[in-house]
N, CA, C and O atoms as a GROMACS GRO file, in nm:
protein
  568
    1UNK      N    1  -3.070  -0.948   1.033
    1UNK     CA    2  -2.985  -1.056   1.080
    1UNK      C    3  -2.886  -1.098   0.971
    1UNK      O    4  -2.770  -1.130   0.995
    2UNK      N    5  -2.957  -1.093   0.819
    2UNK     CA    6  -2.871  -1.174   0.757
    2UNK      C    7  -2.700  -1.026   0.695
    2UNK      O    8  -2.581  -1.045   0.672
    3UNK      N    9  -2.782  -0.906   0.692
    3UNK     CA   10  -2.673  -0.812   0.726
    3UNK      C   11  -2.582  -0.816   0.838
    3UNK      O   12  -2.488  -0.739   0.820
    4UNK      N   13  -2.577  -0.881   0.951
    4UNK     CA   14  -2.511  -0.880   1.033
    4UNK      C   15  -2.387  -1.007   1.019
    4UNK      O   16  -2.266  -1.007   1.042
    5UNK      N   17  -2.459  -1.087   0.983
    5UNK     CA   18  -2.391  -1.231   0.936
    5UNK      C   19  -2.276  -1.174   0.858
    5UNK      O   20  -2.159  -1.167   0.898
    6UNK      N   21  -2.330  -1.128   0.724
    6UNK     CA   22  -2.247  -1.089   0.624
    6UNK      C   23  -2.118  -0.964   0.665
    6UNK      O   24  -2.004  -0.940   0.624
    7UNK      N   25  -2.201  -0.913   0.755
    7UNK     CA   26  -2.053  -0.820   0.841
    7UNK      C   27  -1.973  -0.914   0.900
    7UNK      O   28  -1.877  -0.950   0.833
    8UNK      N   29  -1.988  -0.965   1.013
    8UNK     CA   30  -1.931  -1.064   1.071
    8UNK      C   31  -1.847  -1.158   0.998
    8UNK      O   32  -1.761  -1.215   1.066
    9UNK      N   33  -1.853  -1.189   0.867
    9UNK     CA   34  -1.834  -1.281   0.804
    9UNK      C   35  -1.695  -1.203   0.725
    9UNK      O   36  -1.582  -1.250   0.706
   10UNK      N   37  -1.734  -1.108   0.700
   10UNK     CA   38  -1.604  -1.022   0.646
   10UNK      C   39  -1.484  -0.970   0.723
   10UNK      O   40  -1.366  -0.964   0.687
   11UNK      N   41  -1.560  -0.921   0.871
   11UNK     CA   42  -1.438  -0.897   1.004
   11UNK      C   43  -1.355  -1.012   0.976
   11UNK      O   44  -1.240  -1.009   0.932
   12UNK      N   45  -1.442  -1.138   1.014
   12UNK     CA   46  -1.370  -1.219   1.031
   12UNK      C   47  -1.246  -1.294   0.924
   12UNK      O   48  -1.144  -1.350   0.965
   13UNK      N   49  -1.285  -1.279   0.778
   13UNK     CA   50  -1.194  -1.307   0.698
   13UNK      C   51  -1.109  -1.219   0.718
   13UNK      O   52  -0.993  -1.260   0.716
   14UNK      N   53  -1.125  -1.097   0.738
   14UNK     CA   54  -1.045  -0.995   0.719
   14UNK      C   55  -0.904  -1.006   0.908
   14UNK      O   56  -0.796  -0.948   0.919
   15UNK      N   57  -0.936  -1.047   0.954
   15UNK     CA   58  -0.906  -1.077   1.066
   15UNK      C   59  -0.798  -1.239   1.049
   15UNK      O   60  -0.687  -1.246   1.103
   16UNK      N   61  -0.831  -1.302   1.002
   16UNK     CA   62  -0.785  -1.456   0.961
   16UNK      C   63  -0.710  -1.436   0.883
   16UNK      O   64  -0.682  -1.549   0.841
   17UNK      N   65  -0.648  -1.361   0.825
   17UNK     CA   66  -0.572  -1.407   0.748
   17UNK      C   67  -0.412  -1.427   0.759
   17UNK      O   68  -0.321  -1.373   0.820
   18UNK      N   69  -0.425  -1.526   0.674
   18UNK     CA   70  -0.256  -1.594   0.766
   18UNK      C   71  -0.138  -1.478   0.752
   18UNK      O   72  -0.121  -1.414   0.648
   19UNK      N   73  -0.073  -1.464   0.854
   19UNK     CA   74   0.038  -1.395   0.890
   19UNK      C   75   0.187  -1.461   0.802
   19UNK      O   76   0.302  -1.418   0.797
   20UNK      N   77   0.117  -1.587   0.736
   20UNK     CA   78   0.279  -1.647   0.662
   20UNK      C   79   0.350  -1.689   0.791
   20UNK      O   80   0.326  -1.657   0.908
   21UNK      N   81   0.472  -1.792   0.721
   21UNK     CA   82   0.615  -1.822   0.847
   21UNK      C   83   0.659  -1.746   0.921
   21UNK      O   84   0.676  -1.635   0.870
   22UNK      N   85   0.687  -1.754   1.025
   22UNK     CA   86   0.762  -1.678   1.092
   22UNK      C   87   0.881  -1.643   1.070
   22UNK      O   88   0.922  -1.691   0.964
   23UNK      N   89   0.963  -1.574   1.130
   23UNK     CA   90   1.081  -1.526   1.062
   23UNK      C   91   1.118  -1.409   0.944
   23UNK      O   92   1.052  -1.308   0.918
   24UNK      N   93   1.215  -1.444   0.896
   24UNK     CA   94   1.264  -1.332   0.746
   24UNK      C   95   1.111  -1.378   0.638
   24UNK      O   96   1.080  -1.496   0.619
   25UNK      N   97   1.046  -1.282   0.589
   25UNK     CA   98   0.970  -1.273   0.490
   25UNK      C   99   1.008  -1.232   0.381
   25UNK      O  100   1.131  -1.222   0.381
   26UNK      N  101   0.949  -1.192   0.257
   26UNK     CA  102   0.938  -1.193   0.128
   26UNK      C  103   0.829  -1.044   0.072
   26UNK      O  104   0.743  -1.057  -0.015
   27UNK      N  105   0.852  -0.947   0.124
   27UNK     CA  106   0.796  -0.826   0.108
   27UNK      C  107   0.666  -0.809  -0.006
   27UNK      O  108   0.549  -0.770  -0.003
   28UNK      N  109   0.784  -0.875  -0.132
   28UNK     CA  110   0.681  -0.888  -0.302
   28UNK      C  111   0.585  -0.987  -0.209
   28UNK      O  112   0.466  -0.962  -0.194
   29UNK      N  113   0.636  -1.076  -0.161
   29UNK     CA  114   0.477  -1.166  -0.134
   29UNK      C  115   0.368  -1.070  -0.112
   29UNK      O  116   0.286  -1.057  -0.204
   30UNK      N  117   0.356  -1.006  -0.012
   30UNK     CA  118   0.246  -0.945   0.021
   30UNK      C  119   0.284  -0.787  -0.027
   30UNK      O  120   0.393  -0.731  -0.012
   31UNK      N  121   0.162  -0.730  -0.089
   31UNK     CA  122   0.152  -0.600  -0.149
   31UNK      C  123   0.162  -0.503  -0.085
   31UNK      O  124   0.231  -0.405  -0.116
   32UNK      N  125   0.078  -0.520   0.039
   32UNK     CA  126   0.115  -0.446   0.157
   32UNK      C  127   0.139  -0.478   0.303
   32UNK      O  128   0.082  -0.462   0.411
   33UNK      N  129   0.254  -0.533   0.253
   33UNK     CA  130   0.354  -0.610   0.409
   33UNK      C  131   0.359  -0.492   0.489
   33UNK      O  132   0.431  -0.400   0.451
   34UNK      N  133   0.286  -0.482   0.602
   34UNK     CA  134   0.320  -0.390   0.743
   34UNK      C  135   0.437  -0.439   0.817
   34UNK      O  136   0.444  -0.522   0.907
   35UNK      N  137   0.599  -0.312   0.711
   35UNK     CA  138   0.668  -0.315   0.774
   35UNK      C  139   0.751  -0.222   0.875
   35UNK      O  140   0.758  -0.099   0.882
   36UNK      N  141   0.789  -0.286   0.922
   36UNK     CA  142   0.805  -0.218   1.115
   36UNK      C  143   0.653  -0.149   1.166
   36UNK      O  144   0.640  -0.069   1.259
   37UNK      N  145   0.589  -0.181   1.114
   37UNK     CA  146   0.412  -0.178   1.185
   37UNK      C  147   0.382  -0.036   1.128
   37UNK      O  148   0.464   0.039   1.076
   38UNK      N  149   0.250  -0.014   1.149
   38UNK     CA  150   0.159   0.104   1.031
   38UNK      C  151   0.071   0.199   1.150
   38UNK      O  152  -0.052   0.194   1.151
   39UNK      N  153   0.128   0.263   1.222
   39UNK     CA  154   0.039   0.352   1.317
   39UNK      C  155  -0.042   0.437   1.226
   39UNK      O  156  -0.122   0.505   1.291
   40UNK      N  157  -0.046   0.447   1.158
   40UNK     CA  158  -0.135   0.557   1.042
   40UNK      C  159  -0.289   0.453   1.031
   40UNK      O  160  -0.400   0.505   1.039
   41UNK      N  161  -0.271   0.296   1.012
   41UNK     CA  162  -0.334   0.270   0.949
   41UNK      C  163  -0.373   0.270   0.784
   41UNK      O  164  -0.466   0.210   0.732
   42UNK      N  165  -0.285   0.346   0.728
   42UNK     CA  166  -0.284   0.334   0.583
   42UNK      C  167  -0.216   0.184   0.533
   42UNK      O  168  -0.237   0.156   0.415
   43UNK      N  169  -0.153   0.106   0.597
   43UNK     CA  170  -0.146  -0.048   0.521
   43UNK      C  171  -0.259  -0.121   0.499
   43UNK      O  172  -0.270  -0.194   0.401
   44UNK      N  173  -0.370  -0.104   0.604
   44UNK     CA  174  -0.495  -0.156   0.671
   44UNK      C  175  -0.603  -0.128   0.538
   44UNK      O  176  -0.663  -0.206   0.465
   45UNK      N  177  -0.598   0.020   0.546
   45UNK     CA  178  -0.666   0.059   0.430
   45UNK      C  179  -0.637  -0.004   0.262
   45UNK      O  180  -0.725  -0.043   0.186
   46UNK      N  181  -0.530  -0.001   0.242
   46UNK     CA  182  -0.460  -0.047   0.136
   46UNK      C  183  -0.519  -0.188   0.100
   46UNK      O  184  -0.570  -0.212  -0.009
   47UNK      N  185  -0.505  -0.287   0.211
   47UNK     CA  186  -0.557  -0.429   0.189
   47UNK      C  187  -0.718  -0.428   0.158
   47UNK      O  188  -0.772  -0.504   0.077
   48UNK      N  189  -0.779  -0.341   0.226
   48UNK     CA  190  -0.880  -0.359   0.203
   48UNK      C  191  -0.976  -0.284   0.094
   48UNK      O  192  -1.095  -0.310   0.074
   49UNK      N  193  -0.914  -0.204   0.040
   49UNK     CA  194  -0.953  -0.159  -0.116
   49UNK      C  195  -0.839  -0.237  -0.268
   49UNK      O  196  -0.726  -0.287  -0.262
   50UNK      N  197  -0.898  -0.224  -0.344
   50UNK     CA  198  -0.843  -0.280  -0.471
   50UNK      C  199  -0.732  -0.279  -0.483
   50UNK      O  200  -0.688  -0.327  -0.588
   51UNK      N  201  -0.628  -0.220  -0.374
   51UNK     CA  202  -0.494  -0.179  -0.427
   51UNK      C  203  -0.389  -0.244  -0.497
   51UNK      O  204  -0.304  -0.192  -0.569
   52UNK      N  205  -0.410  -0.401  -0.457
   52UNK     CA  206  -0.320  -0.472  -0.474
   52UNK      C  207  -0.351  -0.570  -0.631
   52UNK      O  208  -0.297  -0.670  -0.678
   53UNK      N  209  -0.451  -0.493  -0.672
   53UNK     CA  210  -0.512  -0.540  -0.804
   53UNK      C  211  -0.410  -0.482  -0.916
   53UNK      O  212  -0.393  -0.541  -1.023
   54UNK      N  213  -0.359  -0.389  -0.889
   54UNK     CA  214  -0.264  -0.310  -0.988
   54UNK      C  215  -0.132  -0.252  -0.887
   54UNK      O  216  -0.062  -0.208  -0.978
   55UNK      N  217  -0.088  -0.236  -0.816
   55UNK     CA  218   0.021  -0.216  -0.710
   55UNK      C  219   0.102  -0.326  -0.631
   55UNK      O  220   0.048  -0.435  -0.612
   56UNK      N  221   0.194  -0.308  -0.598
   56UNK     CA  222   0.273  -0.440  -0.460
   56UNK      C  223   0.352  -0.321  -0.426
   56UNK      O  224   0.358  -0.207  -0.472
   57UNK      N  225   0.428  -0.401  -0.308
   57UNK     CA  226   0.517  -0.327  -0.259
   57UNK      C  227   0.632  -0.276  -0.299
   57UNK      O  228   0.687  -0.171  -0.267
   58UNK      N  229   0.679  -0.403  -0.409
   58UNK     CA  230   0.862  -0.392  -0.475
   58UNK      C  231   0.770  -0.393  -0.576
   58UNK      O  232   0.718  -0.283  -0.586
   59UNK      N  233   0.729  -0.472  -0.657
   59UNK     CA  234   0.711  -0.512  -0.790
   59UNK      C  235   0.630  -0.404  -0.884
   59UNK      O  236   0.529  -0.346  -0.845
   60UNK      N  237   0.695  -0.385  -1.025
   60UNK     CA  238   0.581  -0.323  -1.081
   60UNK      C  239   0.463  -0.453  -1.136
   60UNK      O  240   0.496  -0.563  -1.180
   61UNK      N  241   0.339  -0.408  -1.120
   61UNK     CA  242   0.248  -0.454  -1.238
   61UNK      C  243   0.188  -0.369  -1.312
   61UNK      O  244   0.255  -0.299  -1.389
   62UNK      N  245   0.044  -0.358  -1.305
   62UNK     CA  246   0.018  -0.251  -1.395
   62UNK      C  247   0.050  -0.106  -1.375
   62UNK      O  248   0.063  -0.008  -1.448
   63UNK      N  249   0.059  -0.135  -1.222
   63UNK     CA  250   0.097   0.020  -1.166
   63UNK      C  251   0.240  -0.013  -1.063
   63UNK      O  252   0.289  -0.111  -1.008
   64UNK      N  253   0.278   0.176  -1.082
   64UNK     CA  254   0.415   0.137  -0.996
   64UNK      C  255   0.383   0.083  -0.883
   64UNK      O  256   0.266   0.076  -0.846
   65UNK      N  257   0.514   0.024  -0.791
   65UNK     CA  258   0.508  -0.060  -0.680
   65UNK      C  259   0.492   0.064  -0.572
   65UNK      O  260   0.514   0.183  -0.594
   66UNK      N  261   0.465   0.028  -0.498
   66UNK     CA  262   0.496   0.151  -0.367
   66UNK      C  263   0.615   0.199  -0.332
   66UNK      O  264   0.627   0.304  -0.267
   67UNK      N  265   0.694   0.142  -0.363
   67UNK     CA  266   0.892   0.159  -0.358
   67UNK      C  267   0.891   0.225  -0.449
   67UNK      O  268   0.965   0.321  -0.427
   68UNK      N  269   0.834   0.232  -0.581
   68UNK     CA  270   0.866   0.325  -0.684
   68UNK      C  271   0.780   0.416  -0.699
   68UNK      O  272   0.796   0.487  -0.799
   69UNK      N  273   0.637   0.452  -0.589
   69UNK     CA  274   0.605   0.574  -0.587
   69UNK      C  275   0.697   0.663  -0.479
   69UNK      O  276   0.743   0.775  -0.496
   70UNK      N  277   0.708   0.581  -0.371
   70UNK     CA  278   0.815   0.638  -0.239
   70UNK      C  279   0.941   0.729  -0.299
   70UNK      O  280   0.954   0.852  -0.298
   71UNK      N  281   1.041   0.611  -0.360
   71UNK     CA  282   1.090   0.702  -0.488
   71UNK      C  283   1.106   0.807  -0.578
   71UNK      O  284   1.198   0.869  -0.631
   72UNK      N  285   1.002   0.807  -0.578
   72UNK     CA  286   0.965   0.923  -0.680
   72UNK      C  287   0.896   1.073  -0.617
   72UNK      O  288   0.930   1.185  -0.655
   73UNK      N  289   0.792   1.042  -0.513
   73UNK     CA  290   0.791   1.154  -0.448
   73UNK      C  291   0.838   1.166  -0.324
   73UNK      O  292   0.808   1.094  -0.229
   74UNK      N  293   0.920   1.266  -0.324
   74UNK     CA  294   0.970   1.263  -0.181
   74UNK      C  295   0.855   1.314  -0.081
   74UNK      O  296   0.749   1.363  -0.121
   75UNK      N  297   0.896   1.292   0.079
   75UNK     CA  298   0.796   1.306   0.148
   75UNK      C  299   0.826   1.425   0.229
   75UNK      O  300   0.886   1.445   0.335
   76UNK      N  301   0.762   1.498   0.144
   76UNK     CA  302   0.777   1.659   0.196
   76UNK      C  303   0.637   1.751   0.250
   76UNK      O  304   0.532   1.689   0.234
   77UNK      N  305   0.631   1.805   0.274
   77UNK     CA  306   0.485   1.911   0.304
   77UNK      C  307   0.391   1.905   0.144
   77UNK      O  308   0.419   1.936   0.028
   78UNK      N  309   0.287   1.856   0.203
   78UNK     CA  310   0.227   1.824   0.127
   78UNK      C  311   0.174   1.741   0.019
   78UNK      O  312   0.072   1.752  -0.049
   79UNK      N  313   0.317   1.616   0.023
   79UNK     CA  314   0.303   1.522  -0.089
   79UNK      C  315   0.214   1.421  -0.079
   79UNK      O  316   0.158   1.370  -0.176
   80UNK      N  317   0.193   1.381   0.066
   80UNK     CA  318   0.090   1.267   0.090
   80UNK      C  319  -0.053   1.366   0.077
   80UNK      O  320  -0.161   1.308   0.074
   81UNK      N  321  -0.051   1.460   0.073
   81UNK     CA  322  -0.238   1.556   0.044
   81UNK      C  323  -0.235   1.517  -0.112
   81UNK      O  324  -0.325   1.452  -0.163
   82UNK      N  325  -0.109   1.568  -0.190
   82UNK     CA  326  -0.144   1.557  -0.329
   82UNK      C  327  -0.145   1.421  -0.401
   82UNK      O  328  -0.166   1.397  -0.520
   83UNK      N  329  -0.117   1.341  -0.302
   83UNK     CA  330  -0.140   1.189  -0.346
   83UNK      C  331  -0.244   1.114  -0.341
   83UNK      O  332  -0.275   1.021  -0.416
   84UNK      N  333  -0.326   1.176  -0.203
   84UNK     CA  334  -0.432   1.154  -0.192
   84UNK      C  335  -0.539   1.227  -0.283
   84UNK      O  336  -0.658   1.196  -0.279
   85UNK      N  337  -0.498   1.306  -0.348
   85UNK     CA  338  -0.628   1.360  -0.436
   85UNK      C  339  -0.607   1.273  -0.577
   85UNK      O  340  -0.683   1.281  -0.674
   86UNK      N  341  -0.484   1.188  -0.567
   86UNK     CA  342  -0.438   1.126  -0.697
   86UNK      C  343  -0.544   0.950  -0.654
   86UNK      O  344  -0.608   0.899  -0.746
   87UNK      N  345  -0.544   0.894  -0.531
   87UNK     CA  346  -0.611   0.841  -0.520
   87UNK      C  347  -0.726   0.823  -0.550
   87UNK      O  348  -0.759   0.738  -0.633
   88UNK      N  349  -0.831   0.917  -0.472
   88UNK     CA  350  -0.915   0.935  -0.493
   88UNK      C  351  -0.997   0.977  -0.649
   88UNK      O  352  -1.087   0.910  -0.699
   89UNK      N  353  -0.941   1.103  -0.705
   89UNK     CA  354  -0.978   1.112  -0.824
   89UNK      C  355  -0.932   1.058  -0.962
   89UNK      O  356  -0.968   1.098  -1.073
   90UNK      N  357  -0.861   0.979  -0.939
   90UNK     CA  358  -0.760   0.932  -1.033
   90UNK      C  359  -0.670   1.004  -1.100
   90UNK      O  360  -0.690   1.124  -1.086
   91UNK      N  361  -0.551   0.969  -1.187
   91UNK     CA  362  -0.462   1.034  -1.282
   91UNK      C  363  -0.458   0.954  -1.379
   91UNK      O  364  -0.499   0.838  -1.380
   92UNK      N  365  -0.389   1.040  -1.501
   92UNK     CA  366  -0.358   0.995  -1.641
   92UNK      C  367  -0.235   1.032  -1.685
   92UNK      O  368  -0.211   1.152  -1.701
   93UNK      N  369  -0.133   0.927  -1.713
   93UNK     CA  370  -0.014   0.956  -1.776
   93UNK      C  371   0.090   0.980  -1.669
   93UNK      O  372   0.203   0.965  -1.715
   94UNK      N  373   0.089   1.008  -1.557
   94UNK     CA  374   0.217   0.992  -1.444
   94UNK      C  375   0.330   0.920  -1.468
   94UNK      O  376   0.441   0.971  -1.479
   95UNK      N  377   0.305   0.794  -1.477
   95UNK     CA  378   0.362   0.686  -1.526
   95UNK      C  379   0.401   0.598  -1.663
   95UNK      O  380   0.437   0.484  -1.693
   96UNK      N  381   0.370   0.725  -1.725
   96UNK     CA  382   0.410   0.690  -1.889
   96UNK      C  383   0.279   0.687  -1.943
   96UNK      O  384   0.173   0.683  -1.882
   97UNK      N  385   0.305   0.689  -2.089
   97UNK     CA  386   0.197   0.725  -2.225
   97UNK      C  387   0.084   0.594  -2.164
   97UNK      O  388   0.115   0.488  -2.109
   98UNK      N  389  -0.018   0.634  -2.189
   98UNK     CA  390  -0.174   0.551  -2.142
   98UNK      C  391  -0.138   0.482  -2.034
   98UNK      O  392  -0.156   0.361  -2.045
   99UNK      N  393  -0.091   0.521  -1.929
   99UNK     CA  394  -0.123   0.495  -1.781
   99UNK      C  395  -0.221   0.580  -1.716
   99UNK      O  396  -0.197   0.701  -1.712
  100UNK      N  397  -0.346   0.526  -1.655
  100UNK     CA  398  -0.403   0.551  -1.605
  100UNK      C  399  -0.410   0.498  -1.458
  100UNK      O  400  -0.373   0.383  -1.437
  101UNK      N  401  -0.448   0.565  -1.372
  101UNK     CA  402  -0.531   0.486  -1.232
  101UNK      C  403  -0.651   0.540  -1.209
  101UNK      O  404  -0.657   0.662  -1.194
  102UNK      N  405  -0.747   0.475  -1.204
  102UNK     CA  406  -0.878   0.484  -1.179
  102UNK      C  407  -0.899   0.575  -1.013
  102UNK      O  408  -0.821   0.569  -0.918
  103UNK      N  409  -1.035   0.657  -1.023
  103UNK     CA  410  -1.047   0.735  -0.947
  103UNK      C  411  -1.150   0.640  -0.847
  103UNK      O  412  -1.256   0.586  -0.878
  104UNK      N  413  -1.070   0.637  -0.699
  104UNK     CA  414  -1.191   0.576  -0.592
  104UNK      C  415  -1.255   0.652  -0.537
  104UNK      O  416  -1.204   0.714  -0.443
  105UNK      N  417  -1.389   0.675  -0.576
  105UNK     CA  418  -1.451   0.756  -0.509
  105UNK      C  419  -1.502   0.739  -0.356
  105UNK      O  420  -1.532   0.824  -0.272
  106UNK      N  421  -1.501   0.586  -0.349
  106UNK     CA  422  -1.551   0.500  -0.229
  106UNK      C  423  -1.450   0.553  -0.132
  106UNK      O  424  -1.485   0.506  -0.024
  107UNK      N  425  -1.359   0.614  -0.116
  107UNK     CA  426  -1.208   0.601  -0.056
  107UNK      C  427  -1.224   0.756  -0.001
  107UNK      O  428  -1.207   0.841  -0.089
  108UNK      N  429  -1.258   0.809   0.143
  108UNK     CA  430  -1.261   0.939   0.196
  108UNK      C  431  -1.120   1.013   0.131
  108UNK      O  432  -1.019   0.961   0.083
  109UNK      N  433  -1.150   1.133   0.147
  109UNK     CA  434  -1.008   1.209   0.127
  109UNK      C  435  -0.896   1.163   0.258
  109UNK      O  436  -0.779   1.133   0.232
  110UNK      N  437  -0.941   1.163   0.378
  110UNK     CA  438  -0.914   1.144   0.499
  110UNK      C  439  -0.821   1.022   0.525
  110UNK      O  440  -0.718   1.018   0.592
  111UNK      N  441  -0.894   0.905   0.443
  111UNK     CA  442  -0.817   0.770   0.460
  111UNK      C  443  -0.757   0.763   0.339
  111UNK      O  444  -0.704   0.655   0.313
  112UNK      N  445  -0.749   0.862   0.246
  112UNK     CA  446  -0.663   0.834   0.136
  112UNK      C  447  -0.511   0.896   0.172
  112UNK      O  448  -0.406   0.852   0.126
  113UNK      N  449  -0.524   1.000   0.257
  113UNK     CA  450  -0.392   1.100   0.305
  113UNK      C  451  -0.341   0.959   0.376
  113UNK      O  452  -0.228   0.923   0.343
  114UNK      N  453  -0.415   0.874   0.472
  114UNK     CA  454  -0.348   0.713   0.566
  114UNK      C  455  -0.252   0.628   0.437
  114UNK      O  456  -0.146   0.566   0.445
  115UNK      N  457  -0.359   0.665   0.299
  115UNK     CA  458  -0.245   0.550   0.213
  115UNK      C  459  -0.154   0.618   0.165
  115UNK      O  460  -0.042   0.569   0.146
  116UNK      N  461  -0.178   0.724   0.139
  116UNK     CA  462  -0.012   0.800   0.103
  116UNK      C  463   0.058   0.798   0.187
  116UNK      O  464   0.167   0.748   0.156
  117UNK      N  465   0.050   0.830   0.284
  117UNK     CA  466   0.133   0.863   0.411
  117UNK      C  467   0.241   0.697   0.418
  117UNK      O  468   0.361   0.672   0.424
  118UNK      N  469   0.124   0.622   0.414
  118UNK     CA  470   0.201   0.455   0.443
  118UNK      C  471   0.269   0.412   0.308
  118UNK      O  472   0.344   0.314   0.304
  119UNK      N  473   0.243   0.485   0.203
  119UNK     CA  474   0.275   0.435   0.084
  119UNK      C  475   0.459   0.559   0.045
  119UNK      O  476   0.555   0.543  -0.029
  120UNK      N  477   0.420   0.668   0.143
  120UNK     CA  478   0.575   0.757   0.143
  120UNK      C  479   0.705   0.680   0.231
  120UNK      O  480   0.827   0.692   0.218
  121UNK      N  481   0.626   0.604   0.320
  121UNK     CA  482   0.701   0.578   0.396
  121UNK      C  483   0.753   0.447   0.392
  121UNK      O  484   0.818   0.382   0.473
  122UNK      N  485   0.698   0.417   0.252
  122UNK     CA  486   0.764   0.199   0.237
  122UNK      C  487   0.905   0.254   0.188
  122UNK      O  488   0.979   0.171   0.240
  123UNK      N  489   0.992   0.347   0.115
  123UNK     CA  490   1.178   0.302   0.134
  123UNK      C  491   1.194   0.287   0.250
  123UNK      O  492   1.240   0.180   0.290
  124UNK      N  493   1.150   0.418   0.366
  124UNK     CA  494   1.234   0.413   0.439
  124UNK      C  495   1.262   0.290   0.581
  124UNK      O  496   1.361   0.267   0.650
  125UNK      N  497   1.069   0.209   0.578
  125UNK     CA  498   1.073   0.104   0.640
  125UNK      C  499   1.144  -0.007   0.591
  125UNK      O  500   1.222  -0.059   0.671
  126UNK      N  501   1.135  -0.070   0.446
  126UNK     CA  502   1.211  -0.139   0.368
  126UNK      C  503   1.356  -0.136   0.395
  126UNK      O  504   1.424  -0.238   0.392
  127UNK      N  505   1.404  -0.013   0.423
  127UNK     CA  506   1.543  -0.009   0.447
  127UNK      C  507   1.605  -0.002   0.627
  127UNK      O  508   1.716  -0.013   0.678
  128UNK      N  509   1.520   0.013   0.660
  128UNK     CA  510   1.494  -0.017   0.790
  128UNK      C  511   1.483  -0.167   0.866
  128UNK      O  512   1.527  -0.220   0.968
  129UNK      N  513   1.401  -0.202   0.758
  129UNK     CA  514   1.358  -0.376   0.847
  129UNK      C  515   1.517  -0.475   0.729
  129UNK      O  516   1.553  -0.591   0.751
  130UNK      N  517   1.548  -0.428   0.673
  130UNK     CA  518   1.676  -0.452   0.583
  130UNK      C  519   1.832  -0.489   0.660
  130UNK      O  520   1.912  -0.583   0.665
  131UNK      N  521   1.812  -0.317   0.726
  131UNK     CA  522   1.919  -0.323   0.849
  131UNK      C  523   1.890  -0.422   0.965
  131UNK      O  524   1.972  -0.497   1.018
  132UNK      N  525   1.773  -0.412   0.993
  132UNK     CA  526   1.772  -0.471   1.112
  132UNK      C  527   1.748  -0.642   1.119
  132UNK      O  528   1.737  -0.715   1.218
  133UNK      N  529   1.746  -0.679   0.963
  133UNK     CA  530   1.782  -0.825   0.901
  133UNK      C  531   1.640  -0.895   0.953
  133UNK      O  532   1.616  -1.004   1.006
  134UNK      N  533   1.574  -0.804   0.921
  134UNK     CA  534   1.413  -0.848   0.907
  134UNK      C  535   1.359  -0.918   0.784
  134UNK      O  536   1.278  -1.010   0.783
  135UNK      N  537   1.418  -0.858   0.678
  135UNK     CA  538   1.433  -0.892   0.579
  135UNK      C  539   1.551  -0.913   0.470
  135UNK      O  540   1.607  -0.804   0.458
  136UNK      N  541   1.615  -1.016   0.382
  136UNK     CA  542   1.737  -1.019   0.350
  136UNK      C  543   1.737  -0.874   0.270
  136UNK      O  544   1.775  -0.786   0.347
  137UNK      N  545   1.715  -0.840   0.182
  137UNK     CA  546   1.720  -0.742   0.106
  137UNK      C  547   1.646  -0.638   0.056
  137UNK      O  548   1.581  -0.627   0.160
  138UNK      N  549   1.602  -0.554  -0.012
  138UNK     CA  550   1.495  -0.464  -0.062
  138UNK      C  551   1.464  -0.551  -0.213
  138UNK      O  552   1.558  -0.539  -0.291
  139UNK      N  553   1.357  -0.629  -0.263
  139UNK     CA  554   1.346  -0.628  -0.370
  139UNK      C  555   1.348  -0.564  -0.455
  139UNK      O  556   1.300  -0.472  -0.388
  140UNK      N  557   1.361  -0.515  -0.564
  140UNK     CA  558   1.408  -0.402  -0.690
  140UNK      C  559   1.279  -0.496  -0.808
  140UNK      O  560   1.260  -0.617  -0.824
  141UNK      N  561   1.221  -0.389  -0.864
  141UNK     CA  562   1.175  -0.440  -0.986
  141UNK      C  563   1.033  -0.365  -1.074
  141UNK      O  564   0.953  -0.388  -1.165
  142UNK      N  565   1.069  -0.264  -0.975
  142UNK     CA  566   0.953  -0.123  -1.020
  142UNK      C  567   0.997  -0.075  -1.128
  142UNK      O  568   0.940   0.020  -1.182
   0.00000   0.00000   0.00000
């Protein structure tokens, strides 16, 4: 019973959480703003592992933003497989002298290809919800 509670208890935060104002948003606010919506499910995933502990969407922190991995690899045959093995097992140095990202092992190969996939595809939504004055601008700061 008390395992069930504790599930329930997590749907439900995970479910609650505020959507923010309506209207034009603020992308950096949220790390992984589902923009123009996430049929993959890789935004979903994203929130709910560590990602946003070292990642956002525009912003660098410890790690590049998702705009500045999008950036950087284009989304060609095969880039979201080799990103996902970057997930999962981690890398060293991608991102300059002692950058690391830690390897999630917790994280299937399967749903890691969902966060690359959603993580190739934040320019082109960014510039998308941009045009369509969803949002005023693309933040810059990766």
């Amino acid at each position: 019973m008390k395992n069930t509670i504790v599930i329930f208890s997590i749907v439900l935060l995970a479910a609650c959480q505020s959507p923010g104002k309506p209207g034009k948003e603020n992308p950096a606010a949220n790390p992984v703003t589902d923009i123009s919506g996430d049929s993959t499910g890789g935004a979903r995933l994203i929130s709910v592992n560590d990602c946003a502990g070292c990642h956002s969407l525009t912003a660098k922190n410890s790690g590049p933003s998702f705009l500045a991995i999008a950036e950087r690899y284009p989304d060609s045959h095969g880039t979201a497989e080799n990103l996902a093995y970057s997930i999962v097992d981690g890398m060293k140095g991608a991102w300059g002298k002692g950058s690391a990202m830690p390897a999630h092992k917790n994280v299937s190969y399967k749903d890691a290809v969902k966060m690359a996939e959603y993580i190739l595809s934040v320019e082109t939504r960014l510039k998308n919800d941009s045009a369509e004055g969803k949002i005023d601008s693309i933040p810059r700061g990766h």
